[in-house]
C-alpha positions in Angstrom: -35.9 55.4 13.4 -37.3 58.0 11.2 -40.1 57.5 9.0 -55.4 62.7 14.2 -59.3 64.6 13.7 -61.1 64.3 17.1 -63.1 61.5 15.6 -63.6 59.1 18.8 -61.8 55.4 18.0 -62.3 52.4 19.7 -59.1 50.1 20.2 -59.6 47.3 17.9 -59.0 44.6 20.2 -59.3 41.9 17.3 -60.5 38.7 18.6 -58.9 34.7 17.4 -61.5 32.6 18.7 -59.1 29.8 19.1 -57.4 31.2 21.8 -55.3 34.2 20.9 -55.5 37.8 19.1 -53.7 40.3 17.8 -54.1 44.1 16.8 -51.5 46.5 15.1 -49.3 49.3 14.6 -47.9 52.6 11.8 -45.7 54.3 10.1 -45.4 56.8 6.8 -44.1 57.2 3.6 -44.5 61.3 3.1 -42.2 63.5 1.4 -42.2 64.9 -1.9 -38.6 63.4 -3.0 -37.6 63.7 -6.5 -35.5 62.1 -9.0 -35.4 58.5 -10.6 -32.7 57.7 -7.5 -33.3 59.5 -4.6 -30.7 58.9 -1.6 -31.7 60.0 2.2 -29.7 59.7 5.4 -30.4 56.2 6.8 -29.4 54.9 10.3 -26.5 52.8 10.6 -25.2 50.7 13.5 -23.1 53.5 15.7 -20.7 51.2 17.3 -19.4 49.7 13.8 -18.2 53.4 12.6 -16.6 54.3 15.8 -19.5 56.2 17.6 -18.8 56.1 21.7 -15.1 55.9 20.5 -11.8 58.3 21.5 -11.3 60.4 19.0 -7.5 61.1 18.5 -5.7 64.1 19.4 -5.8 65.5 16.1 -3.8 68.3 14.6 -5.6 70.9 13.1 -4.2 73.4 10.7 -6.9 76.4 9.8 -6.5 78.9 6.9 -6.6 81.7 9.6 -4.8 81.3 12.5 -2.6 79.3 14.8 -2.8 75.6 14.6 -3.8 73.8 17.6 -5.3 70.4 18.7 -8.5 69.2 19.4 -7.7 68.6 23.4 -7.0 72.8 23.1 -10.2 73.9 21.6 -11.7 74.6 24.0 -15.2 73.5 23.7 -17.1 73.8 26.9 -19.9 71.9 25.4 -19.6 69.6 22.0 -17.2 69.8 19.4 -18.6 69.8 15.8 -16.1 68.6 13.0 -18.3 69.4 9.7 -17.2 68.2 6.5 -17.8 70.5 3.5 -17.0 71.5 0.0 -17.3 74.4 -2.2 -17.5 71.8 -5.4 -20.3 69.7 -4.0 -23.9 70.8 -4.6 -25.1 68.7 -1.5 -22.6 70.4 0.7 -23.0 73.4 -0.3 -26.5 73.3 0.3 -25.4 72.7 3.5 -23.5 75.2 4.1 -25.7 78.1 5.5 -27.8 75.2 7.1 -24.5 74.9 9.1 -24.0 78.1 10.0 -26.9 78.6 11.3 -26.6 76.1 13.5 -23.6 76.9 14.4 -24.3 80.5 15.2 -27.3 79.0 17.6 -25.0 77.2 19.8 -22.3 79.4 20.0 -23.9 80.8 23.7 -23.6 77.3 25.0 -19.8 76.7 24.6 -20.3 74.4 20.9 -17.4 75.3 18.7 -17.5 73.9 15.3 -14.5 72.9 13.2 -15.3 73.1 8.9 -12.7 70.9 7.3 -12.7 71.2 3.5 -11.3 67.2 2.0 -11.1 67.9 -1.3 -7.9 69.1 -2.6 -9.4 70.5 -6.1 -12.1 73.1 -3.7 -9.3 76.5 -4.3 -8.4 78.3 -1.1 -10.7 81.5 -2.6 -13.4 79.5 -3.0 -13.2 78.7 0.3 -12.8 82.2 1.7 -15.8 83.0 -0.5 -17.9 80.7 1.0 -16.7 81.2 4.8 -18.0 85.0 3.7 -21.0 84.4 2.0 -22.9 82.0 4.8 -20.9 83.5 8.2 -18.8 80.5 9.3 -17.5 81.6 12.9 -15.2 78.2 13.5 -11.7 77.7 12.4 -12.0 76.2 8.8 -9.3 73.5 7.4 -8.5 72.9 3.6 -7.2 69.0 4.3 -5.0 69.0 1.1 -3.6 66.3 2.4 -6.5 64.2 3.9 -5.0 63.6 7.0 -7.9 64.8 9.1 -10.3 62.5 7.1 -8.0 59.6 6.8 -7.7 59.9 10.8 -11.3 60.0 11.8 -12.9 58.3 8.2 -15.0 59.9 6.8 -17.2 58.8 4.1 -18.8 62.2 2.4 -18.4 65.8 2.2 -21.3 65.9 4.1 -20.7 64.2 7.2 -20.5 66.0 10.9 -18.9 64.3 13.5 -19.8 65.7 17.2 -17.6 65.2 20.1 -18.3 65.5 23.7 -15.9 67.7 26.3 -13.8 64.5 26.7 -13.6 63.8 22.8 -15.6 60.7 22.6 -17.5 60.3 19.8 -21.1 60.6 20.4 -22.9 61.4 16.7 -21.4 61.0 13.4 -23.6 61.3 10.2 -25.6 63.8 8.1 -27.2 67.6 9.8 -30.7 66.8 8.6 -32.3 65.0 6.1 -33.7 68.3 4.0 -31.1 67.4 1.0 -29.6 64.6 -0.4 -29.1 62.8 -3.6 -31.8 63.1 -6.4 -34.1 65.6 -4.0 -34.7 68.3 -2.0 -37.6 69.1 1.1 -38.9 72.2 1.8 -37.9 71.8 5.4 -36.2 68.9 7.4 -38.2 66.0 8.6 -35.0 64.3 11.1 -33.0 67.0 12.3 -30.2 64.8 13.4 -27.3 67.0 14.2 -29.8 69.5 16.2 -30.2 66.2 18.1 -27.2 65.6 19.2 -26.3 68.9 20.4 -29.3 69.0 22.2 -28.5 65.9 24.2 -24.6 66.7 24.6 -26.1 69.8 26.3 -28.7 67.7 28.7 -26.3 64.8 28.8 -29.4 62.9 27.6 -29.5 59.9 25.2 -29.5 60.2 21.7 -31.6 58.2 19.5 -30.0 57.9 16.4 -26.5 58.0 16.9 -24.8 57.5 13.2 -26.5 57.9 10.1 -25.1 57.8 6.6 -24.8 61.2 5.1 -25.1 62.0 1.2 -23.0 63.7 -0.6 -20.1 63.5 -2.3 -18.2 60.7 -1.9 -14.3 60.4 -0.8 -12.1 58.2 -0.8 -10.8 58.2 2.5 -11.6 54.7 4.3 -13.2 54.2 7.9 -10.3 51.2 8.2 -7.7 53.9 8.4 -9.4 55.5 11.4 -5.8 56.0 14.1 -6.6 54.3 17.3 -6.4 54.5 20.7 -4.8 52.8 23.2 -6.2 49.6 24.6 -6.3 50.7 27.8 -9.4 51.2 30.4 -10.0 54.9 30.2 -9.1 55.7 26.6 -11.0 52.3 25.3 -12.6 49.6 27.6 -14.7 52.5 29.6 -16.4 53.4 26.4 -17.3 50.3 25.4 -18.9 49.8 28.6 -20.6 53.0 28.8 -22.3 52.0 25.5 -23.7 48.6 26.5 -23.1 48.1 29.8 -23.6 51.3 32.7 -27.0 51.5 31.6 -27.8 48.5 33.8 -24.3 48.1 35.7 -24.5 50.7 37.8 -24.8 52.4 41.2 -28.6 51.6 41.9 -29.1 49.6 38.8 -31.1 46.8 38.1 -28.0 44.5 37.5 -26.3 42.5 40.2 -23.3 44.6 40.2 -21.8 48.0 38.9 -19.3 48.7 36.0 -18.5 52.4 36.4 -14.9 52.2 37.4 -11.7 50.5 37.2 -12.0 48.6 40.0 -14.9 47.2 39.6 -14.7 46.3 36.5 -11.2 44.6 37.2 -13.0 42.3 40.0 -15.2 41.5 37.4 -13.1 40.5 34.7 -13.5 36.9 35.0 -17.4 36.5 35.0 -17.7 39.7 32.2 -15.3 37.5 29.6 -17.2 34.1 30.7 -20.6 36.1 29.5 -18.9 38.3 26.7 -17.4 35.3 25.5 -20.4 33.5 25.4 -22.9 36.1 24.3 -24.8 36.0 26.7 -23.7 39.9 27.5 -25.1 42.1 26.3 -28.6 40.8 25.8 -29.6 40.5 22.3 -30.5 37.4 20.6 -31.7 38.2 16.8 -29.3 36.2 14.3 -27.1 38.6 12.1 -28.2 38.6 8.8 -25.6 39.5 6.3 -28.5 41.0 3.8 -29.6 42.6 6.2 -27.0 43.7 8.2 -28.1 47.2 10.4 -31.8 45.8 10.4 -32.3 46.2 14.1 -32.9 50.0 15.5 -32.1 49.0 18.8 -29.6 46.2 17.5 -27.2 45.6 21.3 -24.1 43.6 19.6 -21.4 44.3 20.4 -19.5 45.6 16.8 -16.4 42.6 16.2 -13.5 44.8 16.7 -15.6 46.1 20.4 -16.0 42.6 21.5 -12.5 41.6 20.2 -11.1 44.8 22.2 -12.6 44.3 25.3 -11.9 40.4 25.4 -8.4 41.4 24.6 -8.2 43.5 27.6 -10.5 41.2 29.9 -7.9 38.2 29.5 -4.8 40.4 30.0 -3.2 42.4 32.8 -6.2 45.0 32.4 -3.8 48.0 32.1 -5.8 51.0 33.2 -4.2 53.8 30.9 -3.9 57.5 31.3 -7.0 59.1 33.4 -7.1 62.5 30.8 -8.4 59.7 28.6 -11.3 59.1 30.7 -14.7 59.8 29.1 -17.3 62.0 31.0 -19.5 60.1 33.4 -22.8 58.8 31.9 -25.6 60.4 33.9 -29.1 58.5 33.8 -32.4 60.2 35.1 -32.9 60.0 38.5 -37.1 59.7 37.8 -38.3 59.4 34.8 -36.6 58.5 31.6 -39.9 60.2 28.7 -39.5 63.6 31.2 -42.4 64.4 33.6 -45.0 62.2 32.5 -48.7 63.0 31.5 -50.4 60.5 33.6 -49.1 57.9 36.1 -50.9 54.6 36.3 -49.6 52.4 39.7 -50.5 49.2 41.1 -52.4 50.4 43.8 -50.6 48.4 46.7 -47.3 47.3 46.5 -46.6 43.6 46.5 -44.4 41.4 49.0 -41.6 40.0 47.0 -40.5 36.9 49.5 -37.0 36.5 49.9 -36.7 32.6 48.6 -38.4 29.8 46.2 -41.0 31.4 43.2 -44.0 33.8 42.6 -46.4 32.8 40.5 -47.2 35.7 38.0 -49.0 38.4 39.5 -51.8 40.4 37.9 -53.0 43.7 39.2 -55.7 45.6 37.2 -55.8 49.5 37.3 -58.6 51.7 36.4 -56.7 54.2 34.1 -59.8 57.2 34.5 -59.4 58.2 31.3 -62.9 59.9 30.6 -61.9 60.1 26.6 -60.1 58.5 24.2 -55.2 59.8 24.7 -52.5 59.1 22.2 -49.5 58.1 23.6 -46.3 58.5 22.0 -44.3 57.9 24.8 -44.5 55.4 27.7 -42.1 54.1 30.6 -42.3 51.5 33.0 -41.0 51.7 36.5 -40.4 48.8 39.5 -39.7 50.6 42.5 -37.9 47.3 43.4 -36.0 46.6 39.9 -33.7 43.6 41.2 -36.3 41.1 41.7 -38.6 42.5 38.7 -38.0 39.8 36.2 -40.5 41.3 33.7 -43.4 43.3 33.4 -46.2 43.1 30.4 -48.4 45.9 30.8 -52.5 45.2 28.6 -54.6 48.0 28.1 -58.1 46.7 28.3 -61.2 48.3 26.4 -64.3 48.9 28.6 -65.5 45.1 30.0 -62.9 43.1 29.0 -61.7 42.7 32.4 -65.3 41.4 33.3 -64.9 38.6 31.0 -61.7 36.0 31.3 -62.8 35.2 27.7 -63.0 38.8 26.7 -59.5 39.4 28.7 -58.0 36.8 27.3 -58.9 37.8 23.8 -57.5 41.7 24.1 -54.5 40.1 25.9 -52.8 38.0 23.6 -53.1 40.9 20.5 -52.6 43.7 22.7 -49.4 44.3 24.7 -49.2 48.1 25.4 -45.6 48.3 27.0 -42.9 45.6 28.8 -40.6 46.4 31.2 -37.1 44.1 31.7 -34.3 45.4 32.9 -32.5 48.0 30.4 -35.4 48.1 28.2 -38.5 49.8 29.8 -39.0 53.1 27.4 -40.7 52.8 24.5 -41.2 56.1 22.1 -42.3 56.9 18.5 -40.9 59.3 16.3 -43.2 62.6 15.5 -46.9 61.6 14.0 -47.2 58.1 15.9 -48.9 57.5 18.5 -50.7 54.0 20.4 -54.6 54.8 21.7 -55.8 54.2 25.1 -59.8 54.2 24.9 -61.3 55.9 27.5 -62.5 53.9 30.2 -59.6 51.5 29.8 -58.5 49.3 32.5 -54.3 48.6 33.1 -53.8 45.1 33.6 -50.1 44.6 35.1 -48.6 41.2 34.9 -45.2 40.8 36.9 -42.9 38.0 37.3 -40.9 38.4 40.2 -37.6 36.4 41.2 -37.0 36.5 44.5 -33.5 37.5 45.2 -32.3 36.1 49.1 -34.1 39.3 50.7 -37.8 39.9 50.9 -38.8 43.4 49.3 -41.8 45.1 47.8 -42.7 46.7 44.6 -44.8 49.0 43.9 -44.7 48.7 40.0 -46.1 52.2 38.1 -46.4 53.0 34.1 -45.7 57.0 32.9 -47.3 58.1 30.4 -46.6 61.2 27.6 -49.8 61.8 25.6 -49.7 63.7 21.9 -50.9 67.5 22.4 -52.4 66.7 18.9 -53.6 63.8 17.2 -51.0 61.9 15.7 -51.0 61.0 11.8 -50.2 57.4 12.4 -51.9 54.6 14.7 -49.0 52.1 16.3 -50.7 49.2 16.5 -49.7 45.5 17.9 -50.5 42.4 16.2 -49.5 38.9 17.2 -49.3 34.8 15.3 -51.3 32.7 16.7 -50.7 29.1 17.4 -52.0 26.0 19.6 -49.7 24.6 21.7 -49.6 20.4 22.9 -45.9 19.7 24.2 -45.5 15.9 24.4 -43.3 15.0 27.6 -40.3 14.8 26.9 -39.8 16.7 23.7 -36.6 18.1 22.9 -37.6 19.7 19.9 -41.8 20.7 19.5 -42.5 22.9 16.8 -45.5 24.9 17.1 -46.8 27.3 13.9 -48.9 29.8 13.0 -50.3 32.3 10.0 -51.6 36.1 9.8 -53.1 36.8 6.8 -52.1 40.5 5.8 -55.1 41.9 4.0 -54.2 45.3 3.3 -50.6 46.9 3.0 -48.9 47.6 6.3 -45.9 48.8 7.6 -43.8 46.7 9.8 -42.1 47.9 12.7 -40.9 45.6 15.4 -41.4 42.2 17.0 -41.7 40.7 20.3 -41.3 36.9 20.5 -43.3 35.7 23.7 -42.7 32.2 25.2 -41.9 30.9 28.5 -38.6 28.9 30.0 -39.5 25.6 27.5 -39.0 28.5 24.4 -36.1 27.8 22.5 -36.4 29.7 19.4 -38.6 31.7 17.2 -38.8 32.6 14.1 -41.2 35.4 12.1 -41.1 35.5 8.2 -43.1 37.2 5.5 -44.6 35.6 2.9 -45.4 38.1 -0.1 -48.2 37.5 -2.6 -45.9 36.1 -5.3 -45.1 33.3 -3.0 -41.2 34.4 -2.0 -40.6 34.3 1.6 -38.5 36.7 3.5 -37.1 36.0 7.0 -37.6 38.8 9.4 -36.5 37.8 12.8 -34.8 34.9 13.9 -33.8 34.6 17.4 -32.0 30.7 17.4 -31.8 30.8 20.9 -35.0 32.3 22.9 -34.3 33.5 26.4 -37.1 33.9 28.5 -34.8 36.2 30.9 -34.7 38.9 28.3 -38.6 40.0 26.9 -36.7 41.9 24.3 -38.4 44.0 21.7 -36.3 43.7 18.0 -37.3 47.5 16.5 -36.4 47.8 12.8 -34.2 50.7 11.7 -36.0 50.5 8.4 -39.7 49.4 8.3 -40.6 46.9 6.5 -43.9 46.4 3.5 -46.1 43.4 3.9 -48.3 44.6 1.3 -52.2 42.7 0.8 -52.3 39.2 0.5 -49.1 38.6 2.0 -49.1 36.6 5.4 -47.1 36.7 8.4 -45.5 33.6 9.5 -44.2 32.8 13.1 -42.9 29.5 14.2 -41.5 28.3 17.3 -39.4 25.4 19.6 -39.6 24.3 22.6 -37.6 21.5 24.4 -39.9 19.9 27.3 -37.1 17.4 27.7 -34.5 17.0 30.7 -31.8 18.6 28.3 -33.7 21.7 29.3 -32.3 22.8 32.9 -35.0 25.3 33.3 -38.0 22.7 32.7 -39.5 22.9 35.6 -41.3 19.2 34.6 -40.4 17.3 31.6 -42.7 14.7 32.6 -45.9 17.5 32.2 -47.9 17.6 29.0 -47.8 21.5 28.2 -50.8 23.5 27.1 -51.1 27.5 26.8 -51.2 29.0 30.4 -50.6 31.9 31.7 -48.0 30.7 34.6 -44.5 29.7 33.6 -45.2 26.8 34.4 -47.3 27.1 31.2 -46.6 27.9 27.8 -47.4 30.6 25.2 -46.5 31.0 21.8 -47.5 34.9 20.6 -45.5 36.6 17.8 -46.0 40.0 18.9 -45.4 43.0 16.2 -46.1 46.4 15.7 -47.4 47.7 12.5 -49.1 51.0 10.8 -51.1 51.3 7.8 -49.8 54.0 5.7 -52.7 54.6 3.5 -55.2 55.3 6.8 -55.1 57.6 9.7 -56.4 56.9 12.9 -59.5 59.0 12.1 -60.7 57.2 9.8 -62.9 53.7 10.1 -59.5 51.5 10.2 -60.4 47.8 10.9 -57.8 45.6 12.9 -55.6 42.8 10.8 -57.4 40.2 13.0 -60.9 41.7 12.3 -60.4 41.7 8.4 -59.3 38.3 8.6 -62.1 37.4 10.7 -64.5 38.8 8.5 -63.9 35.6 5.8 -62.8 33.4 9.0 -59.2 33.2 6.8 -57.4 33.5 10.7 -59.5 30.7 12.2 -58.9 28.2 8.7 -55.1 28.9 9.0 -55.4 28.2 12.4 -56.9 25.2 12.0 -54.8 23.7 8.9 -52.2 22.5 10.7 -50.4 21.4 7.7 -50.4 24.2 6.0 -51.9 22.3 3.1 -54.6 24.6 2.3 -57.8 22.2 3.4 -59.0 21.6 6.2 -59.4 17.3 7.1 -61.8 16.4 10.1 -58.5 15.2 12.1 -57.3 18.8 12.1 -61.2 19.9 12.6 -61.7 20.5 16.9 -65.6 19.5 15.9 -66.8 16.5 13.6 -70.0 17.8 13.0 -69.2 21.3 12.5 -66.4 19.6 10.0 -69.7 17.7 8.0 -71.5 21.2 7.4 -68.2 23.2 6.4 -67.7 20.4 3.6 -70.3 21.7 1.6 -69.2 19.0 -1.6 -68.8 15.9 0.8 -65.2 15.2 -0.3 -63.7 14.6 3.3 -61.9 17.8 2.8 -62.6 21.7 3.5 -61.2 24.3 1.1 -61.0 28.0 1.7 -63.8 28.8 0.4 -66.2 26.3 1.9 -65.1 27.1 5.2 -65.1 30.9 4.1 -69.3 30.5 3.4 -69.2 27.9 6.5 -67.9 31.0 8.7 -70.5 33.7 6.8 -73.0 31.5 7.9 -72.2 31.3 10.9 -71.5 34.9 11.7 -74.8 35.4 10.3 -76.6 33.5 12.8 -74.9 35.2 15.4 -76.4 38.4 14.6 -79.2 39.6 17.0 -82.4 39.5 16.2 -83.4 43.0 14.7 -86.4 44.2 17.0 -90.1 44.1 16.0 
């Protein structure tokens, strides 16, 4: 994803007083672009463009020199193929930007190839240029556009970095300093940096493909040469992409997918699950509009899932081992680097062997004397294959003295989750989520036991900002009550956030327990049109995923956030554990919940500055609480939807059986007012 003042801010733990909450998140819109139509890079889904892919053995032909092939270059650390041009503006803005880079990496074994696609660009225009800004690498004039055809590329600007065993790892633009229609003093996203970076450290990349303006070419991804569909040179990669993170020695998955062998005993089971996608985890419908909406988007691309079914249901060939890629390493501690602060349960809890837990709360004194920005935070099980989940609340000072007041901060207010292959979360530069000081850790793990008793000892790390950020993340959530009849196969359960000033959104959690069975957020804007923004048609309960948008989205003021969800109580449900039970909100699994968790920021304020939560604006006119209550959605309230008669005979100020907005808006002013203490004599 790409796109704070010492003044002391409490955490606005908004309060719903029907039950739930929610508080927010940020993001920002700075730059000084120009033009009528500006372009900038944008983040594009990696596996769809052949990132984590064999690169071919390609030929390559330099202007000085012997030609050789990319398997002899030699690179002891990543290989850089960087498109250029000396008759494109963009590129050659690029070009000493290149150089540079290149020239900076040189001491740890990167080589860089410059391939020149456009058959016009004269050979002593090109010496000119390879002059002028100091390229050291071999550089190509692909009259012939064999090099592009082969690995498709898109623009003159595009880099393409390979690691030691040529698998793709980065493709996309250097920076984002130039583009179409502007330039920036300095680069905000320094992309190819990145990648080298994390080549180097054999860390994980963010953003691993990114479009890259420039000049167009013609050459067409489609005509990309392939490799062979064999386990080393194909099937291994796909695996090492959405699989080893959690399929491996000492991972949290029931079994490793690291080598041949074991993936071949697998075979059977990985197709049932591939097949029905259930593997890997990731439930958000595709939107063809929309199509690389999701940051952290896990699909596998078609042609990956086709491959890798392909070579499940066959004789598995396992190829030539000089195709194999390099190992993927993971962190042996901690995945955000040594962290800040640690906050752990104090004593760690006895997982029994058989049967179920019931949810287990710990609260931790964090000891935080004043107010830390986080921009980084990690959750860690010290017994991973019977931690289910793990929602971690930071409390404000006395909530945790109050189950009202807990309640209250706890269903607006997750801080981090933890399931297995997602327990990091991280902004980008200028964001950052407040702890208040004094803050209390509330830690609420499912476990499921596993046929062997253990214990956990669950911990959260934490990376703090050495300045204050420019942006508060904040974490909002739709409300809604919840009365399952028995034996409903399909209860539908609704709820509205008024939006009253413009936000940024940034990424949603649905939360619901084993009678969920789908969710749905959408956005509708003041003019009335209604955009869908999530929609998961088939909740699992196993997987408290986190949907993180590549591009954030507006909900500007007086638009309002709409989540609905279904639940089947019914026997067709095989993880009802009673379809005979009337089901309220509980905190047990047993239970339900219904909380459409997002994250948002609010461009236009910085965390400095007296920001209100979206739950306390709303409150301040009671618009939550009358949304809440109009079940129908028909914009009055009648006394069948009203929890109180007689409360329901003072809102209706005209007598007419019926609440509007406004009468319930100087209902609730009155109300508040009453409320206030009594000013001293």
């Amino acid at each position: 994803m790409t796109k704070m003042a010492t003044a002391v801010i409490k955490h606005s733990t908004a309060i719903l007083l029907l039950s739930v909450i929610l508080v927010s998140v940020a993001w920002p819109d700075d730059g000084d672009q120009t033009g009528v139509v500006a372009e900038g890079p944008r983040s594009v889904a990696a596996s769809e463009i052949g990132v984590g892919r064999l690169v071919s053995d390609l030929m390559i032909k330099p202007m000085a020199g012997k030609s050789f092939r990319l398997s002899q270059a030699k690179a002891k650390g990543a290989l850089v193929i960087a498109f250029t041009s000396t008759s494109c503006p963009v590129a050659n803005r690029y070009a000493s930007t290149l150089a540079s880079i290149e020239k900076q990496f040189t001491s740890q074994g990167v080589k860089f190839i410059f391939v020149n696609p456009v058959a016009t660009d004269s050979a002593d225009d090109a010496k000119k240029a390879i002059r002028a800004h100091g390229f050291r690498g071999p550089y190509v004039r692909d009259v012939a556009g064999q090099i592009g055809k082969a690995i498709g590329v898109r623009t003159t600007t595009e880099v393409f970095v390979l690691d030691s065993a040529r698998t793709l790892v980065y493709r996309g633009a250097v920076d984002d300093q130039y583009g179409l229609g502007y330039s920036l003093a300095a680069p905000r996203q320094t992309y190819l940096l990145d990648a080298l970076r994390a080549v180097g450290t054999n860390g994980t990349l963010a953003t691993r493909a990114t479009t890259a303006p420039g000049c167009a070419l013609a050459t067409a991804a489609s005509e990309r040469e392939s490799e062979p569909l064999t386990y080393h040179a194909r099937i291994s990669r796909i695996l090492q992409a959405h699989c080893v993170e959690c399929h491996r020695a000492d991972g949290p998955a029931p079994f490793s997918l690291e080598s041949y062998s074991e993936v071949a005993s697998h075979a059977a089971m990985m197709r049932k699950q591939v097949e029905r996608s259930a593997m890997p985890p990731w439930y958000a419908a595709s939107q063809p509009e929309n199509a690389h909406r999701w940051a952290n988007d896990r699909t596998l691309a078609a042609q990956d899932k086709a491959d890798l079914l392909g070579w499940l249901q066959g004789n598995h060939p396992e190829g030539d081992v000089a195709d194999t890629p390099l190992p993927r390493k993971f962190p042996k501690d901690w995945e955000i680097g040594v962290p800040d602060a640690i906050v752990r349960i104090p004593e760690a809890i006895a997982v029994k062997a058989t049967g179920k837990m019931p949810y287990q709360n710990v609260y931790v004194t964090a000891g935080f004397s004043e107010d830390r920005w986080v921009n980084a935070v990690e959750v860690r099980p010290t017994a991973r294959d019977v931690v289910h989940h793990v929602l971690v609340f930071v409390l404000p000072p006395g909530a945790e003295e109050s189950k009202e007041k807990q309640r209250e901060a706890e269903s607006g207010n997750f801080f981090a989750v933890y399931v297995p292959g997602n327990n990091v979360l991280s902004f980008p530069e200028g964001f950052a989520k407040l702890i208040p000081a004094g803050a209390t850790f509330h830690f609420q793990i499912h476990y499921t036991p596993k046929g062997t008793a253990a214990r956990d000892q669950t911990a959260v790390g934490l990376r703090f900002t050495k300045t204050p950020p420019l942006h508060e993340v904040r974490v909002a959530a739709i409300p809604a009550k919840l009365d399952i009849p028995p034996g409903d196969s399909n209860y539908e359960a609704s709820g509205i956030l008024p939006v009253p000033f413009d936000a940024k959104l940034m990424s949603f959690m649905p939360h619901m327990h084993v009678r969920g069975k789908a969710f749905r957020y959408e956005l509708q804007r003041p003019d009335g049109k209604i955009e869908r923004l999530l929609d998961v048609p088939h909740y699992d309960f196993n997987w408290q995923l986190q949907y993180c948008l590549a591009d954030f989205v507006d909900a500007p003021a007086g638009s309002t956030l709409l989540g609905t969800a279904w639940y089947d109580n019914s026997t067709n449900n095989p993880a009802n554990p009673n379809p005979e039970q009337r089901v309220h909100w509980g905190q047990q699994t047993d239970d339900e919940m219904m909380l459409g968790y997002l994250e948002y920021y609010i461009p236009s304020l910085s965390p400095g500055e007296n920001q209100v939560s979206l739950v306390e604006a709303a409150l301040r006119d009671g618009g939550v609480i009358f949304n809440t209550l109009d079940k129908n959605h028909d914009g009055v309230i009648t006394i069948d939807e009203s929890p109180s008669a007689a409360q329901f005979r003072i809102a209706d100020g005209d007598h007419d059986g019926k609440v509007t907005r406004e009468e319930f808006k100087v209902y609730w002013q009155h109300r508040q007012e009453k409320r206030k203490p009594a000013k001293p004599n």
